[in-house]
N, CA, C and O atoms as CSV, one atom per row, in Angstrom:
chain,resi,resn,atom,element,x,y,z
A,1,UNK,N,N,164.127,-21.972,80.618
A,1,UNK,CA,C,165.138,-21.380,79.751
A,1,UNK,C,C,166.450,-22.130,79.947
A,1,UNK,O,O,167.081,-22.339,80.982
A,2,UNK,N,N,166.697,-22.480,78.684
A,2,UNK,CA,C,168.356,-23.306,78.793
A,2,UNK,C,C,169.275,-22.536,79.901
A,2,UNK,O,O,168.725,-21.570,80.429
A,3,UNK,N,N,170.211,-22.750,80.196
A,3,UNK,CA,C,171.831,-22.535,80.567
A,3,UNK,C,C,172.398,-21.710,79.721
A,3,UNK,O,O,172.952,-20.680,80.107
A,4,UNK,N,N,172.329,-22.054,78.500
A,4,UNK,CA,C,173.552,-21.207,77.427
A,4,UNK,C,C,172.060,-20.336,76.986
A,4,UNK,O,O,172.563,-19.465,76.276
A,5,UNK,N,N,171.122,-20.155,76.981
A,5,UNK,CA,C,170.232,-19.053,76.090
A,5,UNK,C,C,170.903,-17.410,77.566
A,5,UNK,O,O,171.445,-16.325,77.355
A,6,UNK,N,N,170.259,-18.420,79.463
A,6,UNK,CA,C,170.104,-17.330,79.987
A,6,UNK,C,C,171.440,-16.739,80.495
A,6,UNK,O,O,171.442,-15.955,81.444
A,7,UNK,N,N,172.769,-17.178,79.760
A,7,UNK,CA,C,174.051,-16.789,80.003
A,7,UNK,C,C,174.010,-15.476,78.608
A,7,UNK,O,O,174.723,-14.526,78.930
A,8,UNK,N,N,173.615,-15.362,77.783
A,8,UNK,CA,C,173.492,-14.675,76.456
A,8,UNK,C,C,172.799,-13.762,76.669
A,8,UNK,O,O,172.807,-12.825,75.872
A,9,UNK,N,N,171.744,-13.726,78.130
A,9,UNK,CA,C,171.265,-12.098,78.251
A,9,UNK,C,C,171.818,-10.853,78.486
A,9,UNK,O,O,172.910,-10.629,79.010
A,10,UNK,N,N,171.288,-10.329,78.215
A,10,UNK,CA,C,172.260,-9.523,78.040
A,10,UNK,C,C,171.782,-8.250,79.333
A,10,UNK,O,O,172.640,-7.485,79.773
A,11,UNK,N,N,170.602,-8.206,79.722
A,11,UNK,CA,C,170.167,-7.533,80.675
A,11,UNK,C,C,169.198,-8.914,82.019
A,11,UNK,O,O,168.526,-9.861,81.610
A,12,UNK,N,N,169.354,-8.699,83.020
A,12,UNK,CA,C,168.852,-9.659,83.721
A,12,UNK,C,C,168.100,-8.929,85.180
A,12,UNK,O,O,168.713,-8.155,85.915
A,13,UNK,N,N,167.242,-9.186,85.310
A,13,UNK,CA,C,166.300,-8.706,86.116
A,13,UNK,C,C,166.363,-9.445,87.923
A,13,UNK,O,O,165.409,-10.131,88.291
A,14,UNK,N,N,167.488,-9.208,88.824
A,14,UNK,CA,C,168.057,-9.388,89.926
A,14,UNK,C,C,167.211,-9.355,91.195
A,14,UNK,O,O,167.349,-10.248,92.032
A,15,UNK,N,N,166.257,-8.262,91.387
A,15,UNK,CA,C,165.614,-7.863,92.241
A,15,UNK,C,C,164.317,-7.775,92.126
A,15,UNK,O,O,164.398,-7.402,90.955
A,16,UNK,N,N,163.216,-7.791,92.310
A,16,UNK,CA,C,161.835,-7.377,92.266
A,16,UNK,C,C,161.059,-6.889,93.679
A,16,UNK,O,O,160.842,-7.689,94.589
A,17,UNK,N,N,160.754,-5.776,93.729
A,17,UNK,CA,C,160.095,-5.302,95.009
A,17,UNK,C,C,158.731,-5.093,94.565
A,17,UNK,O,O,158.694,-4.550,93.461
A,18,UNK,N,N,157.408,-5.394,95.157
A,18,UNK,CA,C,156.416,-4.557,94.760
A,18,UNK,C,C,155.358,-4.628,93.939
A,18,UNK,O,O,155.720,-4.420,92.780
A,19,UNK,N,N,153.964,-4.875,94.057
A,19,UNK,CA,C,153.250,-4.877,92.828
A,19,UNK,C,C,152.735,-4.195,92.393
A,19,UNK,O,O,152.800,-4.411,91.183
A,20,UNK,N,N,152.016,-3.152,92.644
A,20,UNK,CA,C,151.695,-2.095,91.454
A,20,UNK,C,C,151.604,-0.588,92.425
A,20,UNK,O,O,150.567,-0.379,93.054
A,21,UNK,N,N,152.853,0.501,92.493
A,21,UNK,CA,C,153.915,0.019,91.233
A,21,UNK,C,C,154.798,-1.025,91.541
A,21,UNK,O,O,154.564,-1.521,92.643
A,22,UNK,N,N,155.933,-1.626,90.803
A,22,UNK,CA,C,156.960,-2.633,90.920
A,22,UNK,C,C,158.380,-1.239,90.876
A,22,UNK,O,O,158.505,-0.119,90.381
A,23,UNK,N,N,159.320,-2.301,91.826
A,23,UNK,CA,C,160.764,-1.736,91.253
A,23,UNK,C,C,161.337,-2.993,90.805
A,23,UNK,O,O,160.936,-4.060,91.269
A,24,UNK,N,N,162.234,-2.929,89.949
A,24,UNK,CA,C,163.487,-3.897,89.814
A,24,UNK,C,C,164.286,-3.179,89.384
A,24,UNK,O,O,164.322,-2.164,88.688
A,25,UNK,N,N,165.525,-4.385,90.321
A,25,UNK,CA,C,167.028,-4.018,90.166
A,25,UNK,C,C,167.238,-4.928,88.522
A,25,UNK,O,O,166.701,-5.892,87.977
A,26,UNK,N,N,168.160,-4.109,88.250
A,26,UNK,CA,C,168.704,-4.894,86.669
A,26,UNK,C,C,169.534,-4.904,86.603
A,26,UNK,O,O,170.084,-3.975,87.196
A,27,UNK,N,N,170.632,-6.078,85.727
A,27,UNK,CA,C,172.318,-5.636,85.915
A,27,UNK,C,C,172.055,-6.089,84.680
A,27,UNK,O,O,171.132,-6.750,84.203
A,28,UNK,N,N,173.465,-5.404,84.064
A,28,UNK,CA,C,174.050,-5.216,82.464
A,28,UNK,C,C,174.738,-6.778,82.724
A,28,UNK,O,O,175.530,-6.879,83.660
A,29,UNK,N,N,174.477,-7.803,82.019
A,29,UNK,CA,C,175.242,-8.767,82.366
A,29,UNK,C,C,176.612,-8.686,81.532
A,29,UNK,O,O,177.300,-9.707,81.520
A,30,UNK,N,N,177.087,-7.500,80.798
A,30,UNK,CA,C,178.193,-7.635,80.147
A,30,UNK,C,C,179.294,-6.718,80.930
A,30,UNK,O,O,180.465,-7.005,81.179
A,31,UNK,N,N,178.447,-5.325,81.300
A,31,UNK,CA,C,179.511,-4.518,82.743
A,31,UNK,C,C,179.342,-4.621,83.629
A,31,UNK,O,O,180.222,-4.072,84.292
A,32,UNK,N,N,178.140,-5.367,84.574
A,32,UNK,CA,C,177.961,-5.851,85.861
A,32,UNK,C,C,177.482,-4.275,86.391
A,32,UNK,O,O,177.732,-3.977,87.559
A,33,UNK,N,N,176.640,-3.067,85.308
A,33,UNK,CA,C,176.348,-2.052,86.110
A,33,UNK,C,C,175.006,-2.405,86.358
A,33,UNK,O,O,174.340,-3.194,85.688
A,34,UNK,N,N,174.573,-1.656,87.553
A,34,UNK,CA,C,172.937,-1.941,87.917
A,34,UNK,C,C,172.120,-0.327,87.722
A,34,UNK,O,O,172.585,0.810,87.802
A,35,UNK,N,N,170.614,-0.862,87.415
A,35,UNK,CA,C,169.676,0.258,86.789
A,35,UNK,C,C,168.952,-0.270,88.299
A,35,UNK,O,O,169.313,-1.134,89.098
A,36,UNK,N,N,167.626,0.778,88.286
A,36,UNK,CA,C,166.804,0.891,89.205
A,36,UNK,C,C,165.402,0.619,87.886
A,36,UNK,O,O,165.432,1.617,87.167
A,37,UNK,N,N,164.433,-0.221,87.465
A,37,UNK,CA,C,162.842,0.086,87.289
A,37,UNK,C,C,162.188,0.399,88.177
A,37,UNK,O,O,162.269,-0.018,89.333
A,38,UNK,N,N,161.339,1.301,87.674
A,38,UNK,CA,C,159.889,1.683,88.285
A,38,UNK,C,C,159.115,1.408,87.370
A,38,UNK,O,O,159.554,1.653,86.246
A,39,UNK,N,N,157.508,0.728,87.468
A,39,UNK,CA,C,157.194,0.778,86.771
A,39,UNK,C,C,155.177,0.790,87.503
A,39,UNK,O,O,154.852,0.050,88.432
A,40,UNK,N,N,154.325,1.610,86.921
A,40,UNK,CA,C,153.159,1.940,87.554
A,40,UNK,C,C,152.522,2.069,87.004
A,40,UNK,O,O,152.998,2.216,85.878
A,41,UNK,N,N,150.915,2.172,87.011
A,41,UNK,CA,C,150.184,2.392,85.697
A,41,UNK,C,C,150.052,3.565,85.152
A,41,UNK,O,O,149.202,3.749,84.280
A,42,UNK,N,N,150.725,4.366,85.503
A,42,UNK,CA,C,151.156,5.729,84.596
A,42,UNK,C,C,152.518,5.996,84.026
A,42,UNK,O,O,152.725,7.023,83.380
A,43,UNK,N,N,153.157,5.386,84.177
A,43,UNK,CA,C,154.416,5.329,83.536
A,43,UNK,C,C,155.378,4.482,83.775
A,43,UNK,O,O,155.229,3.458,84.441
A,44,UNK,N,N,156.921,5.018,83.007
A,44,UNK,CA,C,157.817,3.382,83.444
A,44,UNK,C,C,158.917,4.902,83.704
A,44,UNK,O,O,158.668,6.069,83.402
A,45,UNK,N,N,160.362,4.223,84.477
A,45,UNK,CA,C,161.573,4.734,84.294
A,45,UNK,C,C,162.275,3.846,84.876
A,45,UNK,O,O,161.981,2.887,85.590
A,46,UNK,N,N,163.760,4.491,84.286
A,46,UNK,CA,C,164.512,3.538,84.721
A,46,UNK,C,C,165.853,4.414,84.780
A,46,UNK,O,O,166.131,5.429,84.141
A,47,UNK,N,N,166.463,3.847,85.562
A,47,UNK,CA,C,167.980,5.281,85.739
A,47,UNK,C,C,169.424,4.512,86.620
A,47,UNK,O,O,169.255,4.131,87.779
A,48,UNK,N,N,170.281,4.412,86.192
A,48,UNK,CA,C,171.308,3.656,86.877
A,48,UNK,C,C,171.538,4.269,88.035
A,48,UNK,O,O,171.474,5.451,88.373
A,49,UNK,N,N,171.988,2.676,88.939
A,49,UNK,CA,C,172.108,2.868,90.502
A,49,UNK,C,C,173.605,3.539,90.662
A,49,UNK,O,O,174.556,2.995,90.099
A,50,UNK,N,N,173.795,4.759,91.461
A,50,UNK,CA,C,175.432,5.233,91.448
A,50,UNK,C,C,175.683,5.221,93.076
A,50,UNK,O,O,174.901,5.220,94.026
A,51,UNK,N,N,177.246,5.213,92.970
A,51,UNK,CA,C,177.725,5.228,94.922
A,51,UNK,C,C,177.575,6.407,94.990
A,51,UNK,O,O,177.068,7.073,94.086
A,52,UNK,N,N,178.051,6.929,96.228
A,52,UNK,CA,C,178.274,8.582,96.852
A,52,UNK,C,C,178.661,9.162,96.176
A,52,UNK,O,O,178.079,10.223,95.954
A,53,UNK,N,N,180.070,8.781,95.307
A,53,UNK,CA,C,180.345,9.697,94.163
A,53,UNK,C,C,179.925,10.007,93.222
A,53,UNK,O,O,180.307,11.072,92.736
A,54,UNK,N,N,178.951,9.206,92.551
A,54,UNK,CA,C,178.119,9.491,91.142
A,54,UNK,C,C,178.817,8.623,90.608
A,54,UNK,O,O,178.895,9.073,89.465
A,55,UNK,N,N,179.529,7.458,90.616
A,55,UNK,CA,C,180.066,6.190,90.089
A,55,UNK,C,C,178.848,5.597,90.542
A,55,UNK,O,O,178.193,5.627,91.584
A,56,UNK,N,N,178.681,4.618,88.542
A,56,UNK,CA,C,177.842,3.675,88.634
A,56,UNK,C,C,177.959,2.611,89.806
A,56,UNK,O,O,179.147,2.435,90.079
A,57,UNK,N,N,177.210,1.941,90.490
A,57,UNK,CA,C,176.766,0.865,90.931
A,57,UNK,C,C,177.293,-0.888,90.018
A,57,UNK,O,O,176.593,-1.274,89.082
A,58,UNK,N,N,178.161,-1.477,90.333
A,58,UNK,CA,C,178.489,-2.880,89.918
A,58,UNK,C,C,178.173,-3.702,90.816
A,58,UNK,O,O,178.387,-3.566,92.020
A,59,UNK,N,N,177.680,-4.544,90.315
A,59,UNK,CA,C,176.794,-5.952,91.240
A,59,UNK,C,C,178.265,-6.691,91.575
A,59,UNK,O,O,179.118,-7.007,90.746
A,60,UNK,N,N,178.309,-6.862,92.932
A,60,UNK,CA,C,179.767,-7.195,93.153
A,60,UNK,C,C,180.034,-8.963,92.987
A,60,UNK,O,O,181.139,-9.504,92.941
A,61,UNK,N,N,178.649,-9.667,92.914
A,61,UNK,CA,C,178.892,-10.898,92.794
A,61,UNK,C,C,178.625,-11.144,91.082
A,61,UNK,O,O,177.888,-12.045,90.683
A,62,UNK,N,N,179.239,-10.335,90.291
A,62,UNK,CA,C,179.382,-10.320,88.857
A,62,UNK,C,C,180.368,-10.884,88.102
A,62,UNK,O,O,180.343,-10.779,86.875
């Protein structure tokens, strides 16, 4: 994948733990917030990572 296509994503897949099920970390590459995947052969979810306070999670090297 080019330079300028994988700067234009818009969601980017950071982390991967796991094979069946898998987690990945994901960051919004436009607010730098991060989600949590799960994903298993019975279902998928996905739910943003928050601090102690219930403030989203920002990937700090964003």
């Amino acid at each position: 994948m080019s330079k300028e296509k994988k700067k234009n994503k818009r969601f980017e897949i950071i982390e991967n733990q796991g094979f069946e099920p898998t987690y990945n970390v994901i960051r919004d590459n436009e607010t730098g917030v991060l989600y949590i995947a799960y994903n298993s052969n019975f279902g998928v979810g996905i739910t943003v990572l928050v601090d102690q306070n219930g403030k989203p999670l920002v990937d700090n090297d964003f």
